[in-house]
C-alpha positions in Angstrom: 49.8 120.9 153.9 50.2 118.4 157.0 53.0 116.6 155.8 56.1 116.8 157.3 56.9 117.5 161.2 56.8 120.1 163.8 58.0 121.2 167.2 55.9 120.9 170.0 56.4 120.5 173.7 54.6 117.9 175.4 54.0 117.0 178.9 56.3 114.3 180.5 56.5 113.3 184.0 54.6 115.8 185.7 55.7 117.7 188.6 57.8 120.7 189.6 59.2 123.0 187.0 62.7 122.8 188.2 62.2 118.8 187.4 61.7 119.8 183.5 57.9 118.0 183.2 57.8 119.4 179.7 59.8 117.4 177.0 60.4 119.1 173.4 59.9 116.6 171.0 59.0 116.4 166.9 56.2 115.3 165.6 54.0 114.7 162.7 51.9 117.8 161.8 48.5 117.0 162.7 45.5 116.0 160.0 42.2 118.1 160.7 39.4 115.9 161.2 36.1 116.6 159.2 34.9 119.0 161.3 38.3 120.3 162.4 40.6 123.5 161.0 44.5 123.5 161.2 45.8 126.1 162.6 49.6 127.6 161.9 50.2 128.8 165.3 50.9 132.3 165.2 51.4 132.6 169.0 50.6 130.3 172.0 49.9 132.5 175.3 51.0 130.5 178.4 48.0 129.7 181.1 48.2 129.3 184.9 46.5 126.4 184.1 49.3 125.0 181.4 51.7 125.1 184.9 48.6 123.2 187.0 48.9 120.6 183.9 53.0 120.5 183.4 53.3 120.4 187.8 50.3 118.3 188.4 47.9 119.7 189.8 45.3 119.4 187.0 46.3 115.6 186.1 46.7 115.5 182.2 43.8 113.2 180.6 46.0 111.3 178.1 49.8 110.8 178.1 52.4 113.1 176.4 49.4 116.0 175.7 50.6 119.3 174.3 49.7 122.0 176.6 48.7 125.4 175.1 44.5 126.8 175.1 45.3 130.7 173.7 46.2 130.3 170.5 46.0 132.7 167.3 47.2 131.9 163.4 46.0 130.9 160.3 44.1 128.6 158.6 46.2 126.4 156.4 43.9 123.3 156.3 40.3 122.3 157.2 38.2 119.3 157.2 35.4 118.2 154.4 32.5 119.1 156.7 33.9 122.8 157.6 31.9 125.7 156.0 32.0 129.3 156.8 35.6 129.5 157.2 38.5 130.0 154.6 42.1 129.0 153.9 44.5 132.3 155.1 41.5 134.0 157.6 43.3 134.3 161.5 41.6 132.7 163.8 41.6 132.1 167.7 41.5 128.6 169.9 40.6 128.7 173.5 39.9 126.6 176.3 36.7 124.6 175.6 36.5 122.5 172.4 33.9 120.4 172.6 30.7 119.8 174.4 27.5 117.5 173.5 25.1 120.1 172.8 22.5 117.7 174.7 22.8 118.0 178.1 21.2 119.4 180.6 23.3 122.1 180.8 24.0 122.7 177.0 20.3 122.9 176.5 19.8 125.5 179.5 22.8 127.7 177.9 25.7 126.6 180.7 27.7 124.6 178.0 30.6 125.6 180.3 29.4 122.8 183.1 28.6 120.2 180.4 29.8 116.5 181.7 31.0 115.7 178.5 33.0 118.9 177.8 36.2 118.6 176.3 39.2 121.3 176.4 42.3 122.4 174.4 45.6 121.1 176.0 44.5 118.6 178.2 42.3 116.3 176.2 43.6 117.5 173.5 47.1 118.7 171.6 47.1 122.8 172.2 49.3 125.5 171.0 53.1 124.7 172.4 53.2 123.7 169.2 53.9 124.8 165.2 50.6 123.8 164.2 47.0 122.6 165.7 43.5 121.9 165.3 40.6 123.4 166.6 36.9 121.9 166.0 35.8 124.7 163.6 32.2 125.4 165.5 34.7 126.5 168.9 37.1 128.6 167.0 36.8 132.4 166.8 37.8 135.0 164.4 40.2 136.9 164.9 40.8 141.0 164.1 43.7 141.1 161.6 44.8 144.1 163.0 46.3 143.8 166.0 49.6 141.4 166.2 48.8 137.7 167.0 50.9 138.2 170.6 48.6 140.7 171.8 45.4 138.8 171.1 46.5 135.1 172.3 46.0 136.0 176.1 42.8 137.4 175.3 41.5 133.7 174.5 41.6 132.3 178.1 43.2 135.1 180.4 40.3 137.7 179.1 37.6 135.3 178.3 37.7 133.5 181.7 38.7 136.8 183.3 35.8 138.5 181.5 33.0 135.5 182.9 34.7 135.8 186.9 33.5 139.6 186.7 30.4 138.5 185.4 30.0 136.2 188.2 31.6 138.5 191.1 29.1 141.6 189.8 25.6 139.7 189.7 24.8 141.1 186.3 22.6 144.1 186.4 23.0 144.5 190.5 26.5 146.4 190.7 27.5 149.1 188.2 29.5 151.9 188.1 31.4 153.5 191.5 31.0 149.7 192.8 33.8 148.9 194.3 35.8 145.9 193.4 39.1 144.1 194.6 41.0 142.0 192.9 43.8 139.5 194.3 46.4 138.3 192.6 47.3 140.5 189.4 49.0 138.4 186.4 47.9 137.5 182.8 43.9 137.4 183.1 43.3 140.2 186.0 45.7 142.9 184.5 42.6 142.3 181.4 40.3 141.8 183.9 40.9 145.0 185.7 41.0 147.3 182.7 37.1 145.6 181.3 36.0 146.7 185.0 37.2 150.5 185.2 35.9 150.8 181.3 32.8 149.8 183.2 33.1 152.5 185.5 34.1 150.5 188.7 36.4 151.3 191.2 39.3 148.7 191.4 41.8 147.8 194.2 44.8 145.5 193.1 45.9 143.4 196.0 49.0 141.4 195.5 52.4 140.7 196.7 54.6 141.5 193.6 55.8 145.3 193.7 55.9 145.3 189.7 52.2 144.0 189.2 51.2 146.8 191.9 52.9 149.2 189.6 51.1 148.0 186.9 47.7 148.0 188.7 48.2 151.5 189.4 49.3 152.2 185.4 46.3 150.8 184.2 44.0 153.3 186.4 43.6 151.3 189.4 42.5 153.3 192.6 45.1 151.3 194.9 47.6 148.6 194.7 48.7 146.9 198.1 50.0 143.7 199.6 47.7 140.5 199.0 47.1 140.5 202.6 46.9 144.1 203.3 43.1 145.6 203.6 42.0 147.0 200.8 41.3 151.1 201.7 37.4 150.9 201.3 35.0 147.8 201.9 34.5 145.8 198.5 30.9 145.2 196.9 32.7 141.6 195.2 35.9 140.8 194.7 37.6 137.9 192.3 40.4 136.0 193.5 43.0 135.0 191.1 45.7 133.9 192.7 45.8 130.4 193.3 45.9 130.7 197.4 43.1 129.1 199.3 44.7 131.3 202.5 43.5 134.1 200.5 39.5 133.4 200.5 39.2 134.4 204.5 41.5 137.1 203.9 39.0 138.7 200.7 35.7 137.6 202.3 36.4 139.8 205.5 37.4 142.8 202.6 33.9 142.4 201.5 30.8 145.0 202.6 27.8 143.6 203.2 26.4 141.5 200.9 29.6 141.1 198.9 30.2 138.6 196.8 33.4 136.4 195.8 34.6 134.9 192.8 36.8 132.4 192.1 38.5 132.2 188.9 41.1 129.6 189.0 40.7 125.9 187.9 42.9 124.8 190.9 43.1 126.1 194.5 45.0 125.5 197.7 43.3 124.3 200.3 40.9 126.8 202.2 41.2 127.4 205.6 38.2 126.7 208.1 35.7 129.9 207.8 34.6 131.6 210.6 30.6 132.5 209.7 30.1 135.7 211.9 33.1 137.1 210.1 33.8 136.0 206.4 29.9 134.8 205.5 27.5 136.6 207.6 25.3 139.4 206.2 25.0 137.8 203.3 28.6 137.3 201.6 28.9 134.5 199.2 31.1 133.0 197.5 31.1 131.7 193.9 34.0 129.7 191.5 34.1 130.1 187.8 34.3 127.4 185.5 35.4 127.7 182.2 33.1 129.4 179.9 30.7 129.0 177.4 31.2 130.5 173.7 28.5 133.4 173.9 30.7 134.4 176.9 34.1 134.2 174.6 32.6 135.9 172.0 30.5 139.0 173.9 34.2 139.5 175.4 35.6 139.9 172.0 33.3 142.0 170.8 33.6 144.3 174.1 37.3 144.2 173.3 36.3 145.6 169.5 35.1 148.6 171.0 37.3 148.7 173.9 40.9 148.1 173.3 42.8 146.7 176.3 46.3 147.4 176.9 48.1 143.7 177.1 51.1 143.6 178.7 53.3 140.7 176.9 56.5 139.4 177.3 57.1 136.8 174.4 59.1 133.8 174.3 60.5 131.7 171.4 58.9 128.4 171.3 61.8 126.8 172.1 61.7 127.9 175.5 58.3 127.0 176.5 59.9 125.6 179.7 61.5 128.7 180.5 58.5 130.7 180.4 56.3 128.1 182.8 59.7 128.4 185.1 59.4 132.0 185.0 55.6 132.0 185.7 56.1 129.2 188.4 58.9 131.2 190.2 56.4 134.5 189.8 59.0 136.6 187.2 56.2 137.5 185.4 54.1 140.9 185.1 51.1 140.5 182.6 51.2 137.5 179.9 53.5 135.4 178.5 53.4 134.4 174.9 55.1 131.7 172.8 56.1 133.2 169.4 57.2 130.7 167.0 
């Protein structure tokens, strides 16, 4: 089964899209190691974070790495040491792929801050590919049901979108007719949005694009505006999306008292100064999101089971991977993109 070659697009010389970082090339379809399954890509959602990698702002870890951490298809091949999985069942690879499972933080349940964590598409080949490999203890099942498009932005966009509303809502302190804004509205918060109001919250979009307003509204949001307007009510937390430092002052001041903010992005602009008697004061705070571990993956899919999400998709042949980061880059994009090969 991994004989032969395969497409994939790796990442060059990193930098600006319109300097073509990502190079298609062939190569050798991948062995799974013992512990590994392979994985006949399906479909490949594209990431924020896939553009950080190709433009350099998240500095790939080895040279030439396939991009590419939402990925649904099929097994076609596993290692010796694999049980509980089968030749021909669909299954899901997302972000995180490794961790030590000793740490600190393992052993106190945060594998998601684990200092030896490892992660699809950037330590690893991902899914701007025909095939890849996935350890088989990260990999999730996926519901055959559905067509593989509509679940691959489920796999980072939801999951990670899915842990920055944990984080924004202090489990068990805000429920529902809290009020929450949400800045920036592409592939994870258009998911993100539709878990919250299922939760019973109210939601106010705030971002610049007239379509993803649109959207917002489509979905069941209260309000859609301009990333810097006011939202029309003060917020109980908001997450920030967007990659825009400038915008942290900006949703701090939206927020009531004791508000919080999360931030959900793996890269951020720089912030400008803080003023404390205006954006911290009565006991705002602020909070990122990193990654996430797999109980929070899988409690999101199983949400999803009961609670389908609308998932707004405009696909892409493999074989223009580029055009699709170009397209995300230059903000031409409302909801996910997804490689189809």
């Amino acid at each position: 089964m991994t004989n032969g070659t395969m497409r994939v697009w790796a990442v060059g010389v990193p930098g600006p899209m319109t300097t073509r970082p990502l190079v298609s090339e062939r190569r050798p379809v991948p062995e799974p190691a013992p512990d590994e399954l392979l994985v006949k890509v399906a479909a490949c959602g594209v990431c924020r974070t896939d553009l950080h990698l190709a433009e350099g702002d998240l500095p790939p870890r080895r040279p030439g790495v396939v991009p590419g951490h939402e990925v649904v298809g099929e097994v076609v091949a596993m290692g010796h040491e694999v049980t509980g999985w089968r030749l021909g069942e669909r299954a899901g690879i997302a972000w995180l792929r490794h961790t030590d499972g000793t740490c600190t933080y393992c052993r106190r349940g945060s594998e998601n801050l684990c200092p030896n964590s490892r992660y699809t598409g950037w330590d690893a080949d991902g899914g701007y590919a025909e095939y890849a490999t996935v350890p088989a203890a990260f990999a999730y099942r996926m519901p055959e049901a559905l067509p593989p498009a509509d679940l691959a932005p489920l796999l980072c966009a939801g999951i990670i979108g899915a842990r920055a509303l944990n984080r924004a809502l202090e489990p068990g302190r805000l429920g529902a007719g809290g009020r929450l804004g949400i800045y920036g509205f592409g592939a994870s918060a258009h998911l993100t949005a539709q878990v919250a109001i299922a939760k019973g919250l109210v939601v106010h979009v705030l971002t610049r694009s007239k379509a993803a307003q649109q959207l917002a509204l489509d979905l069941g949001a209260a309000s859609a505006a301009g990333a810097y307007d006011r939202p029309p009510e003060p917020l109980d937390a908001a997450i920030l999306f967007a990659p825009v430092g400038d915008l942290v002052p900006v949703a701090l001041s939206a927020l009531d008292r004791g508000g919080t903010l999360a931030i959900a992005g793996i890269h951020l602009s720089d912030i400008p100064p803080l003023v404390y008697e205006d954006h911290l004061f009565y006991e705002r705070e602020v909070r990122s999101v990193t990654s996430n571990t797999r109980r929070d993956g899988q409690e999101f899919l199983d949400f999803v089971a009961t609670h389908p999400l609308r998932v707004s998709v405009t696909p892409y042949p493999l074989d223009q991977a580029d055009r699709a980061l170009l397209d995300l880059a230059s903000d031409r994009l409302t909801g996910a993109a997804v490689l189809v090969p």
